[in-house]
C-alpha positions as a LaTeX table, in Angstrom:
\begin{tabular}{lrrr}
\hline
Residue & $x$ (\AA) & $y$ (\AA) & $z$ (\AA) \\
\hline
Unk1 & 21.96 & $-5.21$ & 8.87 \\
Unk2 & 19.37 & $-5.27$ & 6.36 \\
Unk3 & 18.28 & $-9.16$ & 7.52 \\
Unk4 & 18.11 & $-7.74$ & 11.42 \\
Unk5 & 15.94 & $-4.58$ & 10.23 \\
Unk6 & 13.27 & $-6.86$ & 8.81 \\
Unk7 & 13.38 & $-9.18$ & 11.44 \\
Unk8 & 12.42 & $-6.37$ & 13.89 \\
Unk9 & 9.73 & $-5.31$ & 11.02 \\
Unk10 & 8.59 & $-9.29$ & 11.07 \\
Unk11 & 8.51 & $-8.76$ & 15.28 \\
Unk12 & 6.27 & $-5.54$ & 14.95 \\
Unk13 & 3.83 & $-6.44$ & 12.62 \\
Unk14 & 2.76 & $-9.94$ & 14.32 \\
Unk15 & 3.01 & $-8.19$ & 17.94 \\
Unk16 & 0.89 & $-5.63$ & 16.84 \\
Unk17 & $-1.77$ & $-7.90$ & 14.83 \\
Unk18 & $-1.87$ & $-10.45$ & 17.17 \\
Unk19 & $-2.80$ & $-8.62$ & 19.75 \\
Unk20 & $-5.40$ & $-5.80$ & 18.77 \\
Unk21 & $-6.18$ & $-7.82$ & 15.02 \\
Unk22 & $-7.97$ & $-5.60$ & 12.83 \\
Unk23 & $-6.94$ & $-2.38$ & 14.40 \\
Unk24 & $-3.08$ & $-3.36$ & 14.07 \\
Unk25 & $-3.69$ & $-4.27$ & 10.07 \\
Unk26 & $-5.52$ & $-0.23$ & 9.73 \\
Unk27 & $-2.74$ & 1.35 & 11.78 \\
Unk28 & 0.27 & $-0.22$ & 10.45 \\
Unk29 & $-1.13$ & 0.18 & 6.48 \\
Unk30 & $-1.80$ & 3.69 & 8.18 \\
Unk31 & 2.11 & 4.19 & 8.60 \\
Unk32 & 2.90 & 2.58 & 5.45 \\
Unk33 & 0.56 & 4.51 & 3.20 \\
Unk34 & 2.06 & 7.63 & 4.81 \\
Unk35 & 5.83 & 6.98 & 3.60 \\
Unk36 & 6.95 & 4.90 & 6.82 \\
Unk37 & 8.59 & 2.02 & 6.14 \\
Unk38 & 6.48 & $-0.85$ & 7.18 \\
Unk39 & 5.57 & $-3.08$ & 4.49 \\
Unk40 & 2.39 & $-4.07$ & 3.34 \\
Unk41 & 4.26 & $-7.48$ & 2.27 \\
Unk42 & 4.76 & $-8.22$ & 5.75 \\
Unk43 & 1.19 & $-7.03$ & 6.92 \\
Unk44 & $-1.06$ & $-8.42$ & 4.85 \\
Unk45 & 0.47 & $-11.36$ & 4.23 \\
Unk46 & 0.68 & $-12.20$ & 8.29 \\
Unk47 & $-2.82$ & $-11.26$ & 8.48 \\
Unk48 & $-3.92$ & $-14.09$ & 5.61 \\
Unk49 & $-2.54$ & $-16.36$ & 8.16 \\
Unk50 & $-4.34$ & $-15.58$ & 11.00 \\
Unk51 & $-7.43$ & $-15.54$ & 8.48 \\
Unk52 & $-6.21$ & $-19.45$ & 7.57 \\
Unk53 & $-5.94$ & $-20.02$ & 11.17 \\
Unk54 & $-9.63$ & $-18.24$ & 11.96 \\
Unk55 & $-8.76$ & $-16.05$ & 13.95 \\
Unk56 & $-9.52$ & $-13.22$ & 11.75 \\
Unk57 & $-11.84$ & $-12.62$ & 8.89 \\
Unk58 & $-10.37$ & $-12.23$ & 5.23 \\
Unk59 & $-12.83$ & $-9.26$ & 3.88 \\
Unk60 & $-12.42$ & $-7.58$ & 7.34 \\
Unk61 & $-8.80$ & $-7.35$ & 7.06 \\
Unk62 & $-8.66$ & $-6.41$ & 3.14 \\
Unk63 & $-11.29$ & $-3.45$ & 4.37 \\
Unk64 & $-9.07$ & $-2.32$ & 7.80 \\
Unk65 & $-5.93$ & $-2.45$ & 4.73 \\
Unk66 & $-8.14$ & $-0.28$ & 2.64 \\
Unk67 & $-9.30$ & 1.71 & 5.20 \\
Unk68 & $-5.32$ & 2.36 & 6.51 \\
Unk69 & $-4.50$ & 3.15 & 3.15 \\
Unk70 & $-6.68$ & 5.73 & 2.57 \\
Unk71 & $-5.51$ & 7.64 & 5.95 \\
Unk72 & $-2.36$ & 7.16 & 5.36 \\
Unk73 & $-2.86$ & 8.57 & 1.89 \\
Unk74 & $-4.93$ & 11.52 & 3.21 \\
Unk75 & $-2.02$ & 12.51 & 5.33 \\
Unk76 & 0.45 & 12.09 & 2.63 \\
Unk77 & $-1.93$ & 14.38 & $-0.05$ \\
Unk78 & $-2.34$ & 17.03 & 3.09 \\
Unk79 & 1.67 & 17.29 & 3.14 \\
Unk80 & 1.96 & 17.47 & $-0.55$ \\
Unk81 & $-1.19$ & 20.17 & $-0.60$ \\
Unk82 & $-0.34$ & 22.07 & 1.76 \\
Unk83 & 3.44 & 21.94 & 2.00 \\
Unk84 & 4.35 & 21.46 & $-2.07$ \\
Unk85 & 6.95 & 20.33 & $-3.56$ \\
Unk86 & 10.20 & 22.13 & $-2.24$ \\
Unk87 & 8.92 & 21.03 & 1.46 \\
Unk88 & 8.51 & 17.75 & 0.31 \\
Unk89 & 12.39 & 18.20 & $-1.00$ \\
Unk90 & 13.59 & 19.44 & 2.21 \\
Unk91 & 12.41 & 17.73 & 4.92 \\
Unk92 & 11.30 & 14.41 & 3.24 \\
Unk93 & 14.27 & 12.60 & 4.44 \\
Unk94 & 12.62 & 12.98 & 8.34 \\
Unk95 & 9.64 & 11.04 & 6.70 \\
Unk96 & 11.36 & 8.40 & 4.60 \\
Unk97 & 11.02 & 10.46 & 1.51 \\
Unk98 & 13.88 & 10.41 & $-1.00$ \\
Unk99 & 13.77 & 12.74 & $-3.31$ \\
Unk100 & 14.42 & 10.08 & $-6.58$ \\
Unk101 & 11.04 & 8.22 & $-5.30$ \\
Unk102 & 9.12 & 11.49 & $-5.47$ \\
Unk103 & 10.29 & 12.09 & $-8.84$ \\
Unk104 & 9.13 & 8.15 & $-10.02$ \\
Unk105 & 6.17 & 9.59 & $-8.30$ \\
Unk106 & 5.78 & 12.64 & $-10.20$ \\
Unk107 & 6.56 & 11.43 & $-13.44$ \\
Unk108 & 3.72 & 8.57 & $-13.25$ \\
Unk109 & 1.20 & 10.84 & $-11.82$ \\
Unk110 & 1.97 & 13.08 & $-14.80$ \\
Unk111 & 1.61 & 10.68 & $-17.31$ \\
Unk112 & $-1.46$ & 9.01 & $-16.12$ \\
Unk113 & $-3.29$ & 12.01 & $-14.38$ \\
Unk114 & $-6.24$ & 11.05 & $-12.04$ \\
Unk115 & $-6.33$ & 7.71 & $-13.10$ \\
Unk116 & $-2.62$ & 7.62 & $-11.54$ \\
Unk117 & $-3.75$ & 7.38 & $-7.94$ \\
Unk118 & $-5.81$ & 3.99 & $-8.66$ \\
Unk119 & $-3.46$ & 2.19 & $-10.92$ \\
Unk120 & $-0.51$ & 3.03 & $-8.48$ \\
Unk121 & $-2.30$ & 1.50 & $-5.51$ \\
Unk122 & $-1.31$ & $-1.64$ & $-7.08$ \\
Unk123 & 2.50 & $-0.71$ & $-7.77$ \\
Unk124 & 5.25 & $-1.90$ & $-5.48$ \\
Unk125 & 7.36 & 1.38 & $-3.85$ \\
Unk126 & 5.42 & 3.82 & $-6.04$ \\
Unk127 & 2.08 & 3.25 & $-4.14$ \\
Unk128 & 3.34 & 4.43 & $-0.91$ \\
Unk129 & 4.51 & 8.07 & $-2.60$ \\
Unk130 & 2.00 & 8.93 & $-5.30$ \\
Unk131 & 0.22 & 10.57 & $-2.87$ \\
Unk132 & 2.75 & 13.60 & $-2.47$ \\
Unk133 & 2.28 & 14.49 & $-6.32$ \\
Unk134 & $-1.11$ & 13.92 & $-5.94$ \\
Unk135 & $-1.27$ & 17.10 & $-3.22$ \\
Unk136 & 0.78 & 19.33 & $-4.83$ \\
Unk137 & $-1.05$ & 19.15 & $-7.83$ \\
Unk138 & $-3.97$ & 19.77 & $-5.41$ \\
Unk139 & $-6.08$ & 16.99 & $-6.95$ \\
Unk140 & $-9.81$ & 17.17 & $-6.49$ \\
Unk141 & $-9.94$ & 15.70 & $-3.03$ \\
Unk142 & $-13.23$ & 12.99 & $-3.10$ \\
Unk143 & $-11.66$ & 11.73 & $-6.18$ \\
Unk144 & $-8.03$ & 11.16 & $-4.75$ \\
Unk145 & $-10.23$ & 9.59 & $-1.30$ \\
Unk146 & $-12.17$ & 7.03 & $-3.56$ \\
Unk147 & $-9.90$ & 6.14 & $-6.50$ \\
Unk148 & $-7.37$ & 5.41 & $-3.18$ \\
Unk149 & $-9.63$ & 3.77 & $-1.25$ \\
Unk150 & $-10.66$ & 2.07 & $-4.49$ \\
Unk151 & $-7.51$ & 1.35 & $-5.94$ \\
Unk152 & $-6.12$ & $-0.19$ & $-2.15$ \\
Unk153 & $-8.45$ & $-3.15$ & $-2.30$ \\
Unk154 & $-6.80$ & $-5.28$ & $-4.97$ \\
Unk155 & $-3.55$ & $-5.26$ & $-3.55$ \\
Unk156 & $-4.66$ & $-5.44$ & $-0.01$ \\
Unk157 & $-6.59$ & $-8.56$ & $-1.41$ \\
Unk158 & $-3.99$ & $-10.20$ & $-3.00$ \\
Unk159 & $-1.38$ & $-10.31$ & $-0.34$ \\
Unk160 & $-3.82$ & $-11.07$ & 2.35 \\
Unk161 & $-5.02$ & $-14.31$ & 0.16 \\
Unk162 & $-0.90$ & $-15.51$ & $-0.12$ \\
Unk163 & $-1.19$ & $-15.25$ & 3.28 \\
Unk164 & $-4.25$ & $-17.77$ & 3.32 \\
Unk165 & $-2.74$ & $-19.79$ & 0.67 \\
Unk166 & 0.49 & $-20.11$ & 2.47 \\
Unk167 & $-0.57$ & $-20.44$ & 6.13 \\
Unk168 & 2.31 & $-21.59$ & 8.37 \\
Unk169 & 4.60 & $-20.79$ & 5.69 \\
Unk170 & 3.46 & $-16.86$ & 4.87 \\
Unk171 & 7.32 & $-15.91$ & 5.60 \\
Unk172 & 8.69 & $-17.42$ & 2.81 \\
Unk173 & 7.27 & $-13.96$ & 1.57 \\
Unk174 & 10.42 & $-12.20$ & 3.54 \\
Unk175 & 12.52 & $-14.43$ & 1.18 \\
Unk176 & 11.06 & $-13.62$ & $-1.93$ \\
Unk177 & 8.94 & $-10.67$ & $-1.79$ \\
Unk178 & 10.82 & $-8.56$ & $-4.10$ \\
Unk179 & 9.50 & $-11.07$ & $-6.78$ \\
Unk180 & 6.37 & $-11.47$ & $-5.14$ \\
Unk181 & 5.94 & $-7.34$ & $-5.81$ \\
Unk182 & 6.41 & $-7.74$ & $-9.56$ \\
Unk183 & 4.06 & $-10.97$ & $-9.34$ \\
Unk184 & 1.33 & $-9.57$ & $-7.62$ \\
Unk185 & 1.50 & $-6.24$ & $-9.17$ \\
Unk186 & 1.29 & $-7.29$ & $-12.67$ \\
Unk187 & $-1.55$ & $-10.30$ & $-11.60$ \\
Unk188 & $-2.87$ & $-7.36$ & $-10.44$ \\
Unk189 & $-2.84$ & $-5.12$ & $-13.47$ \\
Unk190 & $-3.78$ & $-7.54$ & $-15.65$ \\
Unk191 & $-7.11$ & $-7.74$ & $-13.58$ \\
Unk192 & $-7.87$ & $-4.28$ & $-13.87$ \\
Unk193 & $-7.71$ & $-4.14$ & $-17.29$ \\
Unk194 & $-9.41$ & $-7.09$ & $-17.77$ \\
Unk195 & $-12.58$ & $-5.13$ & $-15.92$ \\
Unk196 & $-11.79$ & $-2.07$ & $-17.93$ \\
Unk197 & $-11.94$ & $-4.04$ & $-21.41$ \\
Unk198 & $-15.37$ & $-5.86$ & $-19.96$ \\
Unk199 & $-17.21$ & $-2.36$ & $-19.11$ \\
Unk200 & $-16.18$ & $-1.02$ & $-22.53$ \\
Unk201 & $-17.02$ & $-3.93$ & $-24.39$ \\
Unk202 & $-20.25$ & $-3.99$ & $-22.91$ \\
\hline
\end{tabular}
């Protein structure tokens, strides 16, 4: 069941960027970034192909991933601002909310405040949901727009570039892409604190 779900996910996402390219990347990161279930792991990577292939360009597809991100986050933050948290609790489950992934949500926003919404970007699962927190907290809104956009770019980079790297093979990612999450994510971490250390140490 699970195989023939993301075989029709596979399906969507390479209909969809194949035939309107960087407009398919910012609307399905559009529905991802706003809790539906389409992974990024599937875009992105897909995408780095057609980059390999030239058919697409690679910064113009990490900026239409970006750019989908931050919409989808911007409609995630409105729900969260405007709806808090008990209508997040009650009728997540029509948006492909559970209520345990709002609490992971919750409980990293409050540990790590502002800086929550950038870092998370980067975070398998958790990236798609910080935005609900984010809301309800009613975080200063330019802030939560740039530290998303921001914070996006890494992780739309790095998948994009296993595409590239992989090429004809990019769907070995459906195979392993559970590891791949913990791979990229802490490549990815590691990165970002290497630039914090750098400014600091400056």
């Amino acid at each position: 069941m699970i195989t023939h779900i993301i075989d029709l996910l596979v399906q969507l996402v390479t209909n969809t960027v194949s035939a309107v390219g960087y407009f398919g990347v910012l609307i399905l990161m559009t529905l991802e970034s706003a809790c539906i279930p389409i992974p990024s792991e599937i875009i992105m990577p897909f995408s780095g192909f057609l980059v390999s292939a030239g058919k697409l360009n690679l910064w113009l597809v990490v900026l239409a991933g970006a750019l989908g991100n931050l919409i989808g986050a911007v409609i995630t933050y409105a729900i969260g601002y405007y709806g808090g948290r008990p209508f997040i609790l009650k009728y997540g489950k029509y948006f492909f909310v559970k209520e345990k992934e709002v609490h992971h949500a919750e409980k990293f926003f409050a540990k790590w405040g502002y800086f929550a919404v950038f870092i998370a970007r980067n975070l398998p699962v958790i990236r798609t949901f910080i935005s609900l927190p984010a809301g309800v907290a009613k975080m200063n809104f330019p802030k939560f727009a740039l530290f998303s956009f921001v914070g996006s770019i890494p992780w739309c980079f790095a998948l994009t570039y296993l595409g590239v790297l992989l090429g004809k093979n990019w769907l070995l990612i459906k195979e392993y892409g559970h590891y791949l999450d913990i791979v990229a994510g802490i490549a990815i971490l590691i990165f970002i604190g290497k630039i914090i250390r750098d400014y600091y140490r400056d």
